[in-house]
N, C-alpha and C positions, 0 to 999 in steps of 0.2 A: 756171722756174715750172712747177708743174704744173694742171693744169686737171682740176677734180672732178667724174669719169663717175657716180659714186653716183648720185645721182638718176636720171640715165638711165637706165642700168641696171634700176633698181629698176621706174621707169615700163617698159620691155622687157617684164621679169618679167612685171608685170601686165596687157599686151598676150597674153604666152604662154598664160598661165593662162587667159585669159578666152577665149581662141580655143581652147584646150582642151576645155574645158568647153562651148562653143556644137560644138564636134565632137562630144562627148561625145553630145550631144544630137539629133544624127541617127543615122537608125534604120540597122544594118544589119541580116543576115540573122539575125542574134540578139535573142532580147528583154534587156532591158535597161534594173535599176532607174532607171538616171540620164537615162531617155528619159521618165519620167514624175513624174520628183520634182520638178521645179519648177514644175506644172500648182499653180496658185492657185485655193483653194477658200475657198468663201467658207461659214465655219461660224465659230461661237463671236461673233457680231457684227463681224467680219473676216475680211478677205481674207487665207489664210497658205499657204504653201508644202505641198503634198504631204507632202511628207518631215516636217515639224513637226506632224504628225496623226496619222499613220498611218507601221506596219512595214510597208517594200517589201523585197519578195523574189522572184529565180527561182525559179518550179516548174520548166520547161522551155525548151527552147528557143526556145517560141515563148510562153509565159505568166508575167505578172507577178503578182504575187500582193500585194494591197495589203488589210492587216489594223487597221482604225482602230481606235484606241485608247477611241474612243467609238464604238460601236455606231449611234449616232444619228445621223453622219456619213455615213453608207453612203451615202445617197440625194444628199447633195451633193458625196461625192466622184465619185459616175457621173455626175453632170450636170456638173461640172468637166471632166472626160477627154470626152466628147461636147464640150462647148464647145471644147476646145482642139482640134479635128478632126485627131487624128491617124492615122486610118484605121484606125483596130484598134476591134474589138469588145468587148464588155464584158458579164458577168455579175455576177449578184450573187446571193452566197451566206448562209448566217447567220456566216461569218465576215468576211466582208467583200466585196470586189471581186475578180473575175479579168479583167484583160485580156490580150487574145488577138492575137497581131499576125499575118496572112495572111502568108505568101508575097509573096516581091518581087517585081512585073514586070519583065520588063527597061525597061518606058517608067517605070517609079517610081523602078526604080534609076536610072537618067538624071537624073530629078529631083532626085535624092538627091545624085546627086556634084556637081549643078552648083547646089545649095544649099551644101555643102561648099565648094567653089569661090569662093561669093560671101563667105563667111564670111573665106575668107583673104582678099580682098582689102578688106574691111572692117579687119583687121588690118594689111593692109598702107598702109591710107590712116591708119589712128593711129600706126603706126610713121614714116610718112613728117613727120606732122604733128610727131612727137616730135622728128625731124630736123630739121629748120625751126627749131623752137624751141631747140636745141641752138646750130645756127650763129648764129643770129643771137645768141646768149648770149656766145659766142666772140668773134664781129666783134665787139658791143660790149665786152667787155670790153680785146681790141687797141684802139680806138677810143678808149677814156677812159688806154688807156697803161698798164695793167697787163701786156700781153705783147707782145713783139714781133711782125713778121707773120710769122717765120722758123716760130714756136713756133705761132700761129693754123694755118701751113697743115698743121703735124706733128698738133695736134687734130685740124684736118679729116679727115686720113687716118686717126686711130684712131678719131673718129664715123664714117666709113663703114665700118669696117672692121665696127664693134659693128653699125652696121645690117646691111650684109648678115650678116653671122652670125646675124644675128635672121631675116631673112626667109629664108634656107637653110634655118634651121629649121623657118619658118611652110608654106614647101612642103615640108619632109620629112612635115610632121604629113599636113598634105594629101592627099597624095599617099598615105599609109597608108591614111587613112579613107578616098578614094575606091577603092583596094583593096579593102579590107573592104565596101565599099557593092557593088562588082562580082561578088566573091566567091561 
């Protein structure tokens, strides 16, 4: 018999991605569209994404350059980027927004990697929970007599195998970004 990782997997995937993307989202010595595309602005009678308003772009290395599509927007996308406090500064131009990200301290970058940090282990408690759910999938299905326990324990070793592969990865990611955060 064999027993169908697909779903797992797929659920993995979507652990990966998503811890990606939350890394994505801390700052490091670079500016950086995807550090401010998901700030929620609340224009057109709703709340919408950054990136669904307005063109973000690098000017520099330390300035993002956000161009709304409606001009009218200007003012609630700077009080968005303020609300979201992400310690950069902010002008506004007649084309739209520049913000400005300071120089890292070494006590922010501190902050930074042990945000990163907490990120992975937020990953790594949905990976775990994915694994739980996996076994016990397994027991019962030994349990109602569809596999034997010879073949339950050969699953157990290729779910663990699939998890740590997963989380090898979740601290390779890691361990990059807090590079880059140190950097």
């Amino acid at each position: 018999m064999n027993y169908n990782f697909a779903p797992a997997k797929a659920k993995i995937t979507e652990i990966t991605l998503h811890l990606e993307n939350e890394l994505k989202s801390i700052r490091t010595g670079r500016a950086s569209a995807a550090l401010v595309e998901g700030i929620s602005v609340s224009t057109y009678s709703s709340t919408l994404p950054l990136r669904q308003i307005a063109n973000l772009s690098v000017e520099d290395a330390k300035t993002v350059r956000i161009t709304p599509w409606d001009a009218s927007s200007i003012k609630e996308i700077e009080k968005a980027i303020m609300v979201a406090n992400l310690g950069v500064g902010t002008s506004v131009d007649e084309k739209g927004v520049r913000v400005v990200f300071p120089d890292l301290t070494s006590e922010r970058r501190e902050i930074l990697a042990k945000s990163a940090r907490q990120k992975l282990e937020e990953a790594k408690i949905a990976l775990r929970h994915e694994r739980d759910r996996l076994w016990s999938d397994i027991q019962g299905k030994e349990k109602q007599g569809g596999m034997s326990e010879d073949e339950k324990f050969r699953f157990k070793d290729e779910m663990e195998k699939l998890i740590a592969d997963a989380q090898k990865k979740f601290e390779g990611m890691t361990l990059k970004k807090e590079q880059e955060i140190k950097s």
